[in-house]
N, C-alpha and C positions, 0 to 999 in steps of 0.2 A: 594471537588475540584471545583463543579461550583460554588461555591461563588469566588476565587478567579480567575475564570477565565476573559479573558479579553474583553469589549466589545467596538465597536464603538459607535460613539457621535451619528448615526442617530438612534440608538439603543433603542425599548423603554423605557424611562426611570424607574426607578425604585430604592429607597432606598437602599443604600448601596453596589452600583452597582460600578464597577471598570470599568474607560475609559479611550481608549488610543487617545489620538487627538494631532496632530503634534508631534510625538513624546516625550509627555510627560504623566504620569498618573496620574489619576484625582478618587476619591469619588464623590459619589451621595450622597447628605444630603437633606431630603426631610422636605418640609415645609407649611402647608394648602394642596396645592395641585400644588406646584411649584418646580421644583425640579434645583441646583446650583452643579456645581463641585467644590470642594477645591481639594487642592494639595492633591497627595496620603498619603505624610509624615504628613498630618495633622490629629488632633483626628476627625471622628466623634462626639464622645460626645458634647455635648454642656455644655462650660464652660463658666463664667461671666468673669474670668480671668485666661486666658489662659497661661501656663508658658513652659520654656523649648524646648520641641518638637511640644508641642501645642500652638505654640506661631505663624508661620503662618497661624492659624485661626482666629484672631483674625483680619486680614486683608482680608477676604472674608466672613465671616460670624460670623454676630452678635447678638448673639441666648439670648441674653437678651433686646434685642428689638423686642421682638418673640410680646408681648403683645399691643405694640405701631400698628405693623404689620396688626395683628388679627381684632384692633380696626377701624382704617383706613379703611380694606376691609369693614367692616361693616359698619361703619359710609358712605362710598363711593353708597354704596349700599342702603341704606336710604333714600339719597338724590337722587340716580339715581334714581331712579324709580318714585320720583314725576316730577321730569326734562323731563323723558322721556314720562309720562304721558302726560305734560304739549306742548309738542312737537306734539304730534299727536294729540292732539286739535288745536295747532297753522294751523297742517296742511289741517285738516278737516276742519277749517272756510277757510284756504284760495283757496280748493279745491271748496267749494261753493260759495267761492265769484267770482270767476275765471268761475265757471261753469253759472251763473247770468249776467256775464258780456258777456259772450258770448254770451248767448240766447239774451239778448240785443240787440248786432249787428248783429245775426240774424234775427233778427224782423225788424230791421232798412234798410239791405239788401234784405229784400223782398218786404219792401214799395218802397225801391227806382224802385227796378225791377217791379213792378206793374206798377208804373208814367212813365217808359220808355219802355215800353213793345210795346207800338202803334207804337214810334217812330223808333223801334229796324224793327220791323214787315216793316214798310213804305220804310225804307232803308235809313232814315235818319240822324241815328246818330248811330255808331256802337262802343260800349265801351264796349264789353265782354271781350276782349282779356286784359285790363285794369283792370275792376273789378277782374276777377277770376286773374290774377295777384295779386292785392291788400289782396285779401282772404287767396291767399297763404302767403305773409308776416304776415298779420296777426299771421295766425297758426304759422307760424315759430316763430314769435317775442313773441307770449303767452307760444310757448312749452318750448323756454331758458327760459324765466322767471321764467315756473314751474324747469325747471332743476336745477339752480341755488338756489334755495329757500325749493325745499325740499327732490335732492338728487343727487348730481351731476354726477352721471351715468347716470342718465335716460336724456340723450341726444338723440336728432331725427340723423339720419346717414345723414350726408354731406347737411342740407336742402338748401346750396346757389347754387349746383348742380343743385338743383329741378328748383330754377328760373332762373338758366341763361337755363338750358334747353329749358324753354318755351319760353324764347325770340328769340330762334335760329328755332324750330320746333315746335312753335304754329300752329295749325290747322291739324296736320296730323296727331292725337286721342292720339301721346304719352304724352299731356302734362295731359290729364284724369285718365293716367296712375299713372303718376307721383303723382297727386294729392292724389288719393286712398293710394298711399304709404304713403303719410304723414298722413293722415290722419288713415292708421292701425299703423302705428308705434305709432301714440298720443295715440292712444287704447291700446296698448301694454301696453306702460309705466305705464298708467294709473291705470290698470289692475295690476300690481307689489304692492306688500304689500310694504308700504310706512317703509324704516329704520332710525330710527330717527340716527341721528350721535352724539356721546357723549366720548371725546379726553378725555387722561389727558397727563400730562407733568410731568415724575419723575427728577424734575430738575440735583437733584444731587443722579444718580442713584446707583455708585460703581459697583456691581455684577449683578443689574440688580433685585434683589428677589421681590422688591416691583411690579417695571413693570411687573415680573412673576404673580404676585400671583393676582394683579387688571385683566390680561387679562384672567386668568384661573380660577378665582373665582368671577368677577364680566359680567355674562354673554350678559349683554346688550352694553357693551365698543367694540369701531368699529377702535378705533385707539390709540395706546399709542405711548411716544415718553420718549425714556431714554438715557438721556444725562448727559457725563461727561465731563469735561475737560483733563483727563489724556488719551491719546491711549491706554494705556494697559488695564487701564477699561472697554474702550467699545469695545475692541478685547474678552475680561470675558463675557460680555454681550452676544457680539454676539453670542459668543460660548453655554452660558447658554439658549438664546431663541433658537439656531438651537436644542439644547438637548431637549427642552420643544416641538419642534415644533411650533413655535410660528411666525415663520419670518412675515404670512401676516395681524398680529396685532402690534407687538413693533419693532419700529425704534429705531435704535442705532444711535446717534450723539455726535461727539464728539465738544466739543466745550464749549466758557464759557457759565455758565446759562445765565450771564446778556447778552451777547450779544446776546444769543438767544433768551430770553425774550422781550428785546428792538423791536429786528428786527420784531417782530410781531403788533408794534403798528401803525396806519395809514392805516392798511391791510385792513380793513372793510371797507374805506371809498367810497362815492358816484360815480359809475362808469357814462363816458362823459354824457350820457341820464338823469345825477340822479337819475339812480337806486342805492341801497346800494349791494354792493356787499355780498360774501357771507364771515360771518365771520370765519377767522381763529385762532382766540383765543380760548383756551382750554375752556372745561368746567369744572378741575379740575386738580390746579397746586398742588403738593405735595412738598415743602422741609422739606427735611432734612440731616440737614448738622451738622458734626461734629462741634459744637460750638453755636453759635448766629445765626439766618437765619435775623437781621436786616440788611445785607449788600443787602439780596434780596427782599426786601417787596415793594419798590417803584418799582421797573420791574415788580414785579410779581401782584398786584394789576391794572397793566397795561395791562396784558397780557392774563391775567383769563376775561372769558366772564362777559362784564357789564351786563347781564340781571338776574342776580344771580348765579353765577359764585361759586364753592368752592377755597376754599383757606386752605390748611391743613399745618399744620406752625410748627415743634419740636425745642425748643431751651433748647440746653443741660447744657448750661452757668447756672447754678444755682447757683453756687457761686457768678454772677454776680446780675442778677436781686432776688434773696431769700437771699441777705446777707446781712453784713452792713459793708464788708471790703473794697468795690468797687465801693462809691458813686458816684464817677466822671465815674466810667466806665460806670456805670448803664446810667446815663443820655445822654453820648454820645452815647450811641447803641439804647437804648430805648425811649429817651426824657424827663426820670424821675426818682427820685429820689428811691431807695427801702425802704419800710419801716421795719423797726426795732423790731422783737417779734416774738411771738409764731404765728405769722398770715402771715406771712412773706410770705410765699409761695401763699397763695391767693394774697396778692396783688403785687406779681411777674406777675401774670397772666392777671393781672389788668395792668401790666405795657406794657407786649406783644402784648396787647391786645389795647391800646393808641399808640403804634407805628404802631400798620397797620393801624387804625380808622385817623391817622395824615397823612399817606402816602396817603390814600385812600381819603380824603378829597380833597387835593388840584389837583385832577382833576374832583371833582365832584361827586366821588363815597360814597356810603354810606357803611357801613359795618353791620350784624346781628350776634354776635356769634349766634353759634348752639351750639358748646359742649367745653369744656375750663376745662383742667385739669392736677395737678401737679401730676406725674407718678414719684416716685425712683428720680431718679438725672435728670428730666427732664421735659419742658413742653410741650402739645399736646393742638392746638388750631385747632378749626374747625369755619370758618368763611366764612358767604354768603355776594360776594361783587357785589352791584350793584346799576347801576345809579341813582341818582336825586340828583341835585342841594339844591331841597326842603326839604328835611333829612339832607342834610350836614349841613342845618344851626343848628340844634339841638346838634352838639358835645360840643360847648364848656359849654352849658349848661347840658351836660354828660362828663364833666372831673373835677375831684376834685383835692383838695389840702388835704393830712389829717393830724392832728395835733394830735401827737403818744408819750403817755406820757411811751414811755418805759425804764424810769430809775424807774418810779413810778409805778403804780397800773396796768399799762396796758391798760389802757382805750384809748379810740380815739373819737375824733370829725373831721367830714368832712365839708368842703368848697366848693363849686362849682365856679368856675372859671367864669361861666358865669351863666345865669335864664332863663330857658324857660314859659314865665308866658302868662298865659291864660287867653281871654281879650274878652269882649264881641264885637261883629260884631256892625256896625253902627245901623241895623235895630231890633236891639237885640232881635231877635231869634234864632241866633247862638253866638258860639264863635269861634275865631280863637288863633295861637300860635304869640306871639310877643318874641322875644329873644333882652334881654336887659342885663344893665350891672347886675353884683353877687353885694350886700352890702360889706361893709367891715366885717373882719373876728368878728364874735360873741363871738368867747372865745379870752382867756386872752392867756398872755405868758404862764401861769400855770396850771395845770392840773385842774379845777374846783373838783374833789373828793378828791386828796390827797394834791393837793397844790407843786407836782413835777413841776420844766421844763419838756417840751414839745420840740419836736423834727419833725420836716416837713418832709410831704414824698408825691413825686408824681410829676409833675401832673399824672395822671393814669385814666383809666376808669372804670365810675360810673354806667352805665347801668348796666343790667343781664348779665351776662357772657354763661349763658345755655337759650335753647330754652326747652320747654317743650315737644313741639309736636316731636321737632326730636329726644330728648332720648326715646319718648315711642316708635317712628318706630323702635329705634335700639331694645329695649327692644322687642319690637314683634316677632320681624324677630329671635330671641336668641334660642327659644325652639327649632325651625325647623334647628339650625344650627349646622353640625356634630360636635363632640366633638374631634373625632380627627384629622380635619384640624383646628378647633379653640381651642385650646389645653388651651390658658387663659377665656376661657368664665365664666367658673365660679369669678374670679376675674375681667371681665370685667360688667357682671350682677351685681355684689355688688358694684361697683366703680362708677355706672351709675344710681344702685337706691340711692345711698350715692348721687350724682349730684342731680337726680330730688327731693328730698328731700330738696335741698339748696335754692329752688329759691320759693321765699315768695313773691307772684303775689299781690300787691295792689289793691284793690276793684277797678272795672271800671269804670272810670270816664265816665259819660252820654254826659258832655259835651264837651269834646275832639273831637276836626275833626278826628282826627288821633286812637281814641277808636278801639280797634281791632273788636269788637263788630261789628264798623261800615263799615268797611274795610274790614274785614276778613284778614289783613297781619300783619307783626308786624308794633308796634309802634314805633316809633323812638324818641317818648318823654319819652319812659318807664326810672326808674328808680330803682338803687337799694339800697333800702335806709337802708339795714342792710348788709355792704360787706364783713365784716370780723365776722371770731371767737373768741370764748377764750376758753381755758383749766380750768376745772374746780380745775386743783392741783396746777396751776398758783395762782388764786386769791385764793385758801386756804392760798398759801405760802404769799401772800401780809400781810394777818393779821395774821399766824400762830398759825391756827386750822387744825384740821384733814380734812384731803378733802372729801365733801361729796360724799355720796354712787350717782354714777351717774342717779338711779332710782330715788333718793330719787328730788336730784336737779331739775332734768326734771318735778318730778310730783309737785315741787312749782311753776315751770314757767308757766304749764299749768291750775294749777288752781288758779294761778293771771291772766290768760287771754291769755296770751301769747303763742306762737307756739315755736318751740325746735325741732332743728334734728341735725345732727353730719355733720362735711363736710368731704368731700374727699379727703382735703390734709393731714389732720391728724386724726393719730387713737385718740381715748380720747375725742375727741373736741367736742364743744357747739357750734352751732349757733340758735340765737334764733333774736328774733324781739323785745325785752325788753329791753329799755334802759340799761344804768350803771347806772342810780342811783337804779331803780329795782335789779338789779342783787348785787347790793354791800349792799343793804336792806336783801335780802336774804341770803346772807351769814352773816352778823349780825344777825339774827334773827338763822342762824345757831349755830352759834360760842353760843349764849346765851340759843338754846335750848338743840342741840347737844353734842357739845365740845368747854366748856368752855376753855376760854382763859386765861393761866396767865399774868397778864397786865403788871407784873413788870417785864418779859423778854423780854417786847417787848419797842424796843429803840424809846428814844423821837424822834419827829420830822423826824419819816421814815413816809412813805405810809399809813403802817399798822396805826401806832402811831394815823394820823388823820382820819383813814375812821371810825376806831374802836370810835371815838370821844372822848379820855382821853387826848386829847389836851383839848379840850374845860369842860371835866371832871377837869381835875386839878386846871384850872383857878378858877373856881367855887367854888373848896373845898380850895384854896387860901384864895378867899375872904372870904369866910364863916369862916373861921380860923382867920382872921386876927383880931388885935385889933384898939382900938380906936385914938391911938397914931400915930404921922405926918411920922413916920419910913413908919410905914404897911401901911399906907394910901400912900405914896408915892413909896412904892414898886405895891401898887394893879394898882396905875392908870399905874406903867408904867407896867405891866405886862398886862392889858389891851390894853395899847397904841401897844405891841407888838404884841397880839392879833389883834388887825384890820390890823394892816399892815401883819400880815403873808400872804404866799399864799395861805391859805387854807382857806381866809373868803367867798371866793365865793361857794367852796364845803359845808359849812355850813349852808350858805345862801340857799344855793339849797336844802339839805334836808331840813332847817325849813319850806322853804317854802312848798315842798309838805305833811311833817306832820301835818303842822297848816294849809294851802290851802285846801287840799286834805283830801281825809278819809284815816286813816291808812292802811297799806300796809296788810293783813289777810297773812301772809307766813303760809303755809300748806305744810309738807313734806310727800306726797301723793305718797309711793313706787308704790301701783297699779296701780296709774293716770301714774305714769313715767315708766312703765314697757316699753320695749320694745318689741315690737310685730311681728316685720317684721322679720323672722328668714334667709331670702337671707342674710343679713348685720352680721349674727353671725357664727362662725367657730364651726362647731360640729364636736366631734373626742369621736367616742365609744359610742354615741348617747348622751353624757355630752357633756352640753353647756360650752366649758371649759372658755370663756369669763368672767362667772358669780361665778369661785373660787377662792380663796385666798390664795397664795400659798406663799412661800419662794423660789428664782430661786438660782442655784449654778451656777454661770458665773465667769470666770475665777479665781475663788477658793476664791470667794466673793458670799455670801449669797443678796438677793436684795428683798424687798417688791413688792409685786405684784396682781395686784388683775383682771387682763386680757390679751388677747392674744395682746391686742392693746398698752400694757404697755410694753411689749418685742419688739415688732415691733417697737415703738416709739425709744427704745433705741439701735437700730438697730443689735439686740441678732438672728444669726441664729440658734443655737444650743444650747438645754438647758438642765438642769435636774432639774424635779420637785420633791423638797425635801420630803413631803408628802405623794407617791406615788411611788418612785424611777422609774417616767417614764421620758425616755428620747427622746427628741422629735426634730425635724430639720424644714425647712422650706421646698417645694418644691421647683426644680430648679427656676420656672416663680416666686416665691411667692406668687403664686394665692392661697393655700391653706396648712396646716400643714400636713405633714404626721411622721407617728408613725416609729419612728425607735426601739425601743424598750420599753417593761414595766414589770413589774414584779407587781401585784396586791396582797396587802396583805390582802384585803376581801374589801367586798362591790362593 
């Protein structure tokens, strides 16, 4: 019976809790450590897609963004704590610069009172009443300053009281009085542990859970602000922060983002004295909006603190920037074209990531991703934005054009738009950056490997998309964090070392101004000169051979040299730092030592046809066959003649040359070299690595090849039966991890 009893909203909160406020009843559904009312008539459970009676939950609570949630608090967290760090150093130099500058005029004020001390004593010149006036402005005029600069409470009580006091009853000991007061009160303030101030702004808040969960789980946040445009929402909110107890943290505003974003620009500026006032821009704007957040990047790069400000971005339009139905649309919301393939999704992120670096320019700001990742049907960008003029000039030599032969082999070549080239200094013992024009494009219409058309995509951004140092704080901060307010951390640990695993740091250049080495910040000339992936059962299907064993692949690329880790947007996937002609050397050398290829099923004049080289095979057993007679002699030259002109003389060209150039290519299919060792990134269930068996799946009354959990997940299979085994197995609700619904083991 007291479960279903009923309680009020001031009521502690608590899971599953039943409240009555304004006459209507409300569920408690508890999440990290924030708790939201839905309607009574609604499910608790949390469903992806909510039907029938549980269909008004789908409008207050969206428990498949539980994961995006989790990440945010943490990634928030990451970055608060160097911010706030960095804050109480700003304040500590400028408590001793302030504490220096006084001792100064008091030394200055004792000399003057030495030099007039005769004249004071003589009765000739009396300026007490003047100076210790003056002394008092002083203090007054240094104590706002500190107030303003390092915490806006710590205000002196009424100090222009103090001086017109002493202009009315100087002499009759109260203005000594007076004085002492100002001077415990500066002591006081003083004396208070300094709080740094660290805002964020849930632009588009709905219920309020993210503003919940940042003031209840990110302990250092002094002020949040969650604003909707709808009344009804921020009447949810309100109601949900008085539930939490939260009112003397998040402010409910109703109103549009952008006009509230706007209204905060010019805030900061130079108050009559030329002092800077104090800023009111957030340190940490969050959207996410139902759809595309490019309507709000130019406000919100506006409105996030220049001094390295975060910027947290979800754009759920995947159909728009990860497709290839929607090229016009892509360009207008983005500025760029989407490209075409198995890759598709990174260079979505790449395009997200070109619209706030484009928004953020033209007022000067520069942009650093931190973390950059394609989640389910969505993207989650984290980006540090702040001032200089002198980083902005570096974008256009970090924005590509890429040329994407996705009718053909799959392969890509990038462009850069503009060149940041490195140019020695007059007195050549340095060098400096000069940003000049890009060359014209180096490849052809046609795909140099297979000889396909090529197909444009972009512009997009070319830099790193991840920081290094900020995935390891999130990753440090993971073991200490509850498991059951972060209910995806397992899936957010593997999603994170799958990210820091992606980004392939090129050796540091010595002679870079801009060298991190030399700086200690990031570079703003970095680039990232391997953006995309490929699927290793993509290029099997180009020449059709069996797809290699993923150990087997990895341990050739590493013992040709090359580096190889998997990305984050897709299970199965390769990224490695080896060219395509490498990589299509290897899978020839597969096909030839592996699994042979029948040549006669494979049609003239496809992908396959010329990477396998039985174009240029056949020509040869042509000639070699023909006879002496002007027929075959005029069939050789013209079948030659069609040889040069095809478009696969430059893919030809480009292997002779590194065969005959270069030393041959040694492919070694090295399973131990390619083992994979990091067991965060593999799904164990019953202590079997089930990643690494070969099963047959039964999906909707169709049997399917399969040789991992990333092969099911790729084809977006919740629910399976492994034929082998007769075990039947699900996804978790988050998809963070498999759980066992049933098995029946016939031994072993």
């Amino acid at each position: 019976m007291a479960s279903n009893a009923l309680y009020d909203i001031t009521a502690a909160p608590a899971a599953n809790q039943k409240i009555s406020h304004d006459g209507k009843e409300y569920t408690t559904v508890k999440e990290g450590l924030a708790y939201i009312l839905i309607p009574a008539s609604a499910s608790t459970t949390p469903q992806t897609t909510p039907r029938g009676e549980n269909q008004p939950q789908s409008v207050f609570y969206n428990p498949i963004q539980q994961f995006n949630r989790d990440l945010s608090v943490l990634a928030i967290k990451a970055y608060g704590d160097e911010v706030i760090e960095r804050k109480k150093k700003a304040c500590e130099r400028d408590k001793q610069r302030n504490l220096a500058r006084k001792k100064q005029k008091k030394r200055k004020r004792e000399d003057n009172d030495l030099d007039t001390d005769a004249s004071r004593k003589a009765g000739k010149v009396d300026t007490g009443d003047a100076d210790l006036e003056a002394d008092i402005e002083v203090i007054v005029e240094n104590e706002a300053n500190e107030a303003n600069q390092i915490n806006e409470a710590h205000e002196t009580a009424n100090p222009q009281s103090v001086i017109r006091g002493l202009d009315t009853v100087m002499g009759n000991g109260e203005a000594q009085n007076d004085i002492q007061k100002v001077e415990s009160a500066k002591h006081a303030n003083l004396s208070k542990p300094f709080v740094p101030s660290f805002t964020i702004l849930d632009a588009l808040s709905a219920t309020g859970l993210r503003a919940l969960r940042y003031a209840q789980e990110i302990p250092f946040t002094t002020s949040i602000t969650a604003n909707d445009l709808l009344p009804a929402a921020t009447n949810t909110i309100r109601m949900n922060v008085q539930h939490n107890n939260l009112e003397d943290k998040i402010r409910a505003v109703t109103g549009n983002a952008l006009a509230h974003m706007y209204s905060l620009i010019g805030e900061d500026c130079k108050d009559a004295k030329g002092r800077p006032s104090p800023s009111k821009k957030y340190d940490v704007i969050d959207l996410d909006p139902y759809g595309t957040a490019a309507p709000f990047l130019d406000a919100a790069v506006q409105s996030v603190r220049d001094d390295g400000g975060l910027l947290c971005v979800t754009c759920t339009d995947a159909g728009v920037w990860a497709s290839n139905g929607y090229p016009e649309k892509a360009y207008s919301l983005y500025g760029g074209i989407p490209i075409k393939g198995m890759h598709s999704h990174e260079g979505g992120l790449r395009l997200i990531l070109h619209a706030i670096a484009t928004s953020a320019a033209r007022y000067g700001l520069a942009i650093e991703p931190l973390l950059s990742l394609s989640i389910d049907f969505y993207a989650r960008v984290f980006v540090r934005i702040y001032k200089s003029a002198a980083d902005v000039k570096f974008l256009a030599g970090k924005t590509m054009i890429v040329y994407n032969c996705d009718v053909g082999c799959g392969a890509w070549t990038t462009q850069m738009i503009g060149k940041n080239k490195l140019a020695p200094d007059k007195s050549g013992k340095g060098h400096f950056w000069k940003h000049v024009f890009s060359m014209a494009p180096t490849t052809g219409e046609n795909c140099v490997h297979c000889g396909a058309k090529t197909h444009m995509a972009g512009p997009m951004y070319a830099g790193p998309i991840h920081s290094t140092s900020f995935i390891q704080r999130i990753l440090t901060s993971l073991p200490s964090a509850s498991k059951q307010t972060y209910q995806t951390s397992s899936r957010i640990e593997g999603m994170l070392t799958g990210a820091l695993e992606e980004i392939f740091s090129p050796p540091a250049n010595s002679d870079s101004p801009t060298c991190p080495t030399k700086t200690n910040k990031y570079d703003p000339a970095a680039l990232d000169e391997f953006p995309f992936f490929f699927m290793p059962s993509a290029v099997a299907k180009v020449i059709h051979c069996i797809t290699p064993h993923e150990n087997a692949l990895r341990g050739a690329l590493r013992h040709s040299g090359y580096r190889v880790t998997r990305s984050h947007t897709k299970p199965g996937s390769f990224k490695t730092d080896a060219p395509w002609d490498v990589i299509w050397e290897i899978m020839r050398e597969w096909a030839r030592q592996k699994a042979p290829v029948k040549e006669a099923a494979i049609r003239e004049n496809t992908a396959g046809y010329r990477i396998l080289g039985l174009d240029k095979k056949k020509v040869a057993t042509e000639i070699k066959t023909s006879g002496g007679d002007d027929d075959d002699t005029k069939n050789n030259d013209k079948a030659k003649e069609e040889e040069e002109t095809n478009s696969s003389d430059s893919h030809r060209g480009k292997r002779e040359e590194i065969s005959e150039g270069k030393k041959k290519l040694e492919v070694v299919f090295d399973e131990k070299l390619g083992r994979e060792t990091d067991k965060k990134k593999l799904v164990l269930i019953m202590g079997v690595e089930f990643r690494t068996l070969k099963s047959r799946v039964l999906v909707r009354d169709k049997y399917l090849d399969t040789e991992s959990l990333e092969d099911l997940l790729s084809r977006g299979i919740d629910h399976m039966k492994i034929g082998f085994k007769s075990c039947e197995l699900g996804l978790s609700e988050h998809k963070s991890q498999v759980a066992l619904r049933s098995a029946s083991w016939e031994g072993g």
